[in-house]
N, C-alpha and C positions, 0 to 999 in steps of 0.2 A: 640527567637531572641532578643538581647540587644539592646534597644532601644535609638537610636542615636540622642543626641541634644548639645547643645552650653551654657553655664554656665558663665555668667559675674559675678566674683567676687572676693571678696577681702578675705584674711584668716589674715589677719593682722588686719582687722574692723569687721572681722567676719560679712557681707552684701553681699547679691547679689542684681543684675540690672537691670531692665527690662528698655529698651527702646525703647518706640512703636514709629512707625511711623508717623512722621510729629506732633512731640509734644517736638521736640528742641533735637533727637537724638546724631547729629552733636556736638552740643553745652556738651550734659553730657558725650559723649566719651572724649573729650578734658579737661572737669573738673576731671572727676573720673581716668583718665590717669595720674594723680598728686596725686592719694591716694592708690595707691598699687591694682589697679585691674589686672582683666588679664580675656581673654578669655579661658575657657576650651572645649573645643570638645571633646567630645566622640567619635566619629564616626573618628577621627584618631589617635585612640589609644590612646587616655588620654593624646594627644597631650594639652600642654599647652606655649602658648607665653607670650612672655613676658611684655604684654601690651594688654590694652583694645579693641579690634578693634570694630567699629562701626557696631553693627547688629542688629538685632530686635529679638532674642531670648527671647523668652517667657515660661519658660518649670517649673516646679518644682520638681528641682532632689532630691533623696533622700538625709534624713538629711535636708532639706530645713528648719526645723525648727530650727532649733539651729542657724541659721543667721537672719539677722535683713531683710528687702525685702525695696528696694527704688524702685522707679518708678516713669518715667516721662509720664505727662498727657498733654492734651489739652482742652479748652472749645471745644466739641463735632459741633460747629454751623461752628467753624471757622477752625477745624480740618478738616471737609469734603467741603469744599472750598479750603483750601489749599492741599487736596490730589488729586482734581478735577484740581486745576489748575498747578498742576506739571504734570500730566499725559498727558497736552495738548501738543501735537507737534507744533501746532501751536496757541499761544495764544490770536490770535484775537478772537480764539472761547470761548471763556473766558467770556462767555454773561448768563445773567439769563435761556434763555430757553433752552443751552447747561447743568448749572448746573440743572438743574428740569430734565431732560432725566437721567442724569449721577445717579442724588439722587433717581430715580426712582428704579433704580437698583440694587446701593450699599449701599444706606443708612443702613439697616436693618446686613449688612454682616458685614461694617464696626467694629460695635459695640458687636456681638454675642460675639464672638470669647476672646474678653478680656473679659464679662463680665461669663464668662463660667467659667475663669483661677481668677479673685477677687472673684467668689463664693467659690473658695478652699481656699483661703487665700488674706486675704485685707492688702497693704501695710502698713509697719512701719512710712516709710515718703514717702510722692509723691511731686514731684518737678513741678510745675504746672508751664506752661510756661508763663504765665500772670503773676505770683508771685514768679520768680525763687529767688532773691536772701533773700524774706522772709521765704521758704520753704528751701534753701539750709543751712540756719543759724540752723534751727531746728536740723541740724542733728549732733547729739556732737562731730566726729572727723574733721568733713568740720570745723565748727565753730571755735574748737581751733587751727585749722592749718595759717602756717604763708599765705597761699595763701588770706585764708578770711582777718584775723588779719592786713596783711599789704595794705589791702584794693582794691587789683587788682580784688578780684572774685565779689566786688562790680561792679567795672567797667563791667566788660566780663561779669555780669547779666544783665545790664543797654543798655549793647550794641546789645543785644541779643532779649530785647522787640522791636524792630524796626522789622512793618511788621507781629505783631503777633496776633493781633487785627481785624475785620471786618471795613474797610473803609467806609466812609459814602453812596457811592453809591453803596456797596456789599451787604448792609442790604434789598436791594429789588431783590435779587435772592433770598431770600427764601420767601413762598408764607405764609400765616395764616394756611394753612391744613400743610403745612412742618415742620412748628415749633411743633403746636403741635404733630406730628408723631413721629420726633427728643425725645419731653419731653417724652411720653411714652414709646419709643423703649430704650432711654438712663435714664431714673427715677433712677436706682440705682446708675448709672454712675455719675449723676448730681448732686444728694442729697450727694452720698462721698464726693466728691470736690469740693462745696461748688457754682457750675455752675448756668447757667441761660442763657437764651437769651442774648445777648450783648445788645438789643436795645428794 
């Protein structure tokens, strides 16, 4: 049986896309939606639209080598606080001994699963949400396009750090055994992109 997945990419920059969750998803569908992406499905028929749509496909179809692989990341500390605090229906539970139950749980799940799919293949460029628009420059048709050039994708980077950082009174949901649990479960994760504790 043909196995059915989702393919963000571009044949015109010859790249595809990985966009993980809660590492500025949102943000690089609306960039890369200005450089000739498009979503391909398998699973209806090699249905192909005419545009990027926002999803988390993760897969690497055959041929994958012959494209260049972008990917957007997160610092790991503040990626599993903001997946915690979207999942809360109600956000007053938004307290340290709600995220230590939550971390108890997911922490170790969060991170398997990409680091399974960067042991087959490590990105070209990763767009790191902390340093989006010094990471988006790297990438040579973003760079010479009139979006960067006329200085708007400056902006829409700048606008986009808001909120993406650990706030000062969120650096005491994680405890001294969490972080270092974090450093060894995420070690390959951390030393790629250049990560660290925020505080």
């Amino acid at each position: 049986m043909k196995k059915e997945y989702t393919v963000n990419i571009s044949e015109k920059h010859k790249a595809f896309l990985w966009m993980v969750p809660k590492t500025g998803s949102f943000h690089a569908t609306f960039i890369f939606n200005h450089f000739d992406f498009i979503s391909y499905n398998t699973a209806e028929l090699g249905l192909r639209e005419k545009f990027l749509t926002h999803n988390h496909s993760m897969e690497l179809f055959p041929g994958h080598e012959n494209y260049k692989f972008i990917c957007t990341v997160r610092n790991p500390f503040t990626k599993l606080l903001s997946e915690f605090k979207y999942r809360l229906t109600d956000k007053s539970e938004f307290t340290p001994e709600k995220f230590r139950k939550f971390f108890s749980e997911k922490s170790d799940v969060q991170f398997d699963y990409i680091f399974v799919m960067f042991q087959k293949r490590k990105p070209d460029y990763f767009l790191r949400i902390e340093h989006l628009w010094a990471d988006y420059i790297k990438i040579p048709f973003v760079y010479n396009s009139k979006l960067c050039q006329s200085g708007l994708l400056y902006e829409l980077c700048n606008k986009k750090l808001n909120g993406t950082f650990i706030r000062p009174e969120e650096k005491f949901f994680y405890t001294k055994d969490m972080i270092e649990h974090v450093k060894y479960v995420a070690k390959d994760y951390l030393e790629m992109f250049g990560y660290d504790y925020p505080y």
